[in-house]
C-alpha positions, 0 to 999 in steps of 0.5 A: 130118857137116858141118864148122863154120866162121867168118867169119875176119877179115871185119868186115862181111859181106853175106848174099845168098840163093843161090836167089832171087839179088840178094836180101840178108838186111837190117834191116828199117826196123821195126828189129825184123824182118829181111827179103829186100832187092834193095837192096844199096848200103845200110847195112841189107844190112850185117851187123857180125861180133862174135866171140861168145867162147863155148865149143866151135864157132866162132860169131859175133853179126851186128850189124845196122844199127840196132846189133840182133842177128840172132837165131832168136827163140822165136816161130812163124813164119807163113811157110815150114816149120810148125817154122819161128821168125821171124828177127828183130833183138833188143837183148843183155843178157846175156852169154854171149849166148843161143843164138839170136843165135849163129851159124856158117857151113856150107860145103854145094853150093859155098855156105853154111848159117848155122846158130844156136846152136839149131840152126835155120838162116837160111832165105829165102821166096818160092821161088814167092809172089815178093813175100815177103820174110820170113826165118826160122830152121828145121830143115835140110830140105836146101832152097836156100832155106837157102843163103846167099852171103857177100860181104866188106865191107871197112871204109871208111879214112875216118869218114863226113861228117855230110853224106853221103848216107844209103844206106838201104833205101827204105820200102815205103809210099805216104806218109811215117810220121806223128809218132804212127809215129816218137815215142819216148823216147830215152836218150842219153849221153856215152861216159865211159871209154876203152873205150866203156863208159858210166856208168849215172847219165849217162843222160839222157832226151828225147822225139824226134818224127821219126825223121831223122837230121839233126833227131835229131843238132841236136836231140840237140846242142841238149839236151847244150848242145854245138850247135857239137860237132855235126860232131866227134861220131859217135851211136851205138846201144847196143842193150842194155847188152851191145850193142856201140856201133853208128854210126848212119848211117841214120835211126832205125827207125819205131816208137815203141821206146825208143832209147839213144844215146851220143855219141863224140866225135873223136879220143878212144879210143872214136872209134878203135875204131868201124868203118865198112863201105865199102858200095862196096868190095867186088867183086860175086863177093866170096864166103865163099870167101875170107873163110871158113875151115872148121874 
């Protein structure tokens, strides 16, 4: 039986797929699914490691860039094994986390399987059909396709500059998402307790046309009266009321989903806690090894 392991210290980690090299396992721009990408420098190939804090073997949650967790969903897949679940980024509201959010890694054939607290394990497509890109979780039928490399990302010794570049996974479409692609309805508020926590009746409301950053950040400081703040606050997702606070560092994802937004302010206990990963710190041979203790 193989033994169970957890990614001990790592923070952020990327997931490259063993069989179809320089692929990554990333957030896909939808915000809600997941995918193989061959763009690695970009924050959606970047998965945050939150300790899961259940009973019994060691697991981990993979925070994503848009601040959504990877799950093993209940829907079937239309890819891959006819068992097969479609891998996808979900909110968390609920705690203990469900099961299929909860992840460990698996030593096997010199790399990793990830498997979910349900028992499926992360699995890649397009062994022979070369331009799919979907992930999915399934039962262990010992294929390549379910081994993963992890590569350490090391966490950067510096907050980001709200005038960085933003290094995000290129859109695979011909023309610019329209307004009617990228209108929602965003929640934002201000972190109010030393811990990150929010109060409930902070909330508010506004209705956001574009998904790009920058217009989001002014537009944001703009309704919160704090336009001169602008460079000395961080937003962040808070992707269900037991999401951890996630940077936001990308463009918001096309879609018309609801977003909640809570803003940090510099220098304050909050702003501490946030971690940022370095995307051009780690080493292409970085793997799992050194950053992966079995148990």
């Amino acid at each position: 039986m193989e033994e169970a392991a957890e990614f001990n210290g790592a923070r952020f980690v990327r997931l490259r797929c063993r069989a179809r090299r320089g692929k990554y396992l990333a957030a896909d721009v939808d915000g809600r699914h997941v995918c193989l990408s061959g763009q690695r420098g970009v924050h959606n190939a970047v998965w945050a490691v939150e300790p899961a804090g259940v009973d019994g073997p060691p697991f981990v949650l993979l925070r994503g860039a848009y601040g959504r967790y990877l799950v093993a969903s209940d829907l079937q897949a239309g890819t891959g094994p006819a068992h097969g679940v479609v891998a996808a980024q979900a909110d968390l509201f609920c705690s203990p986390p469900p099961p299929g959010t909860l992840w460990q890694a698996v030593p096997r054939q010199g790399a990793f399987v990830v498997r979910s607290g349900t028992g499926r394990y992360l699995r890649a497509n397009g062994r022979y059909l070369r331009w799919r890109r979907a992930v999915t979780a399934a039962g262990d039928n010992g294929s390549s396709m379910m081994q993963w490399d992890v590569e350490d990302v090391p966490i950067r010794m510096t907050r980001p500059c709200i005038l960085d570049p933003i290094c995000q996974m290129k859109h695979l479409r011909r023309s610019p998402p329209t307004e009617s692609e990228v209108a929602r309805e965003i929640r934002y508020a201000r972190v109010v307790d030393a811990d990150g926590s929010v109060s409930e009746q902070e909330w508010r409301t506004m209705q956001l046309h574009t998904h790009n950053l920058m217009q989001l950040r002014l537009t944001l400081a703009c309704c919160m009266g704090v336009s001169r703040d602008v460079t000395r606050t961080t937003l962040c997702v808070r992707a269900g009321c037991y999401g951890q606070l996630t940077p936001l560092l990308i463009d918001l994802p096309i879609g018309n989903n609801p977003i909640d937004l809570v803003v940090v302010y510099h220098g304050t206990p909050a702003d501490d806690e946030l971690l940022y990963p370095d995307l051009n710190g780690s080493a292409e041979d970085n793997s799992c090894k050194d950053i992966i203790v079995q148990k």
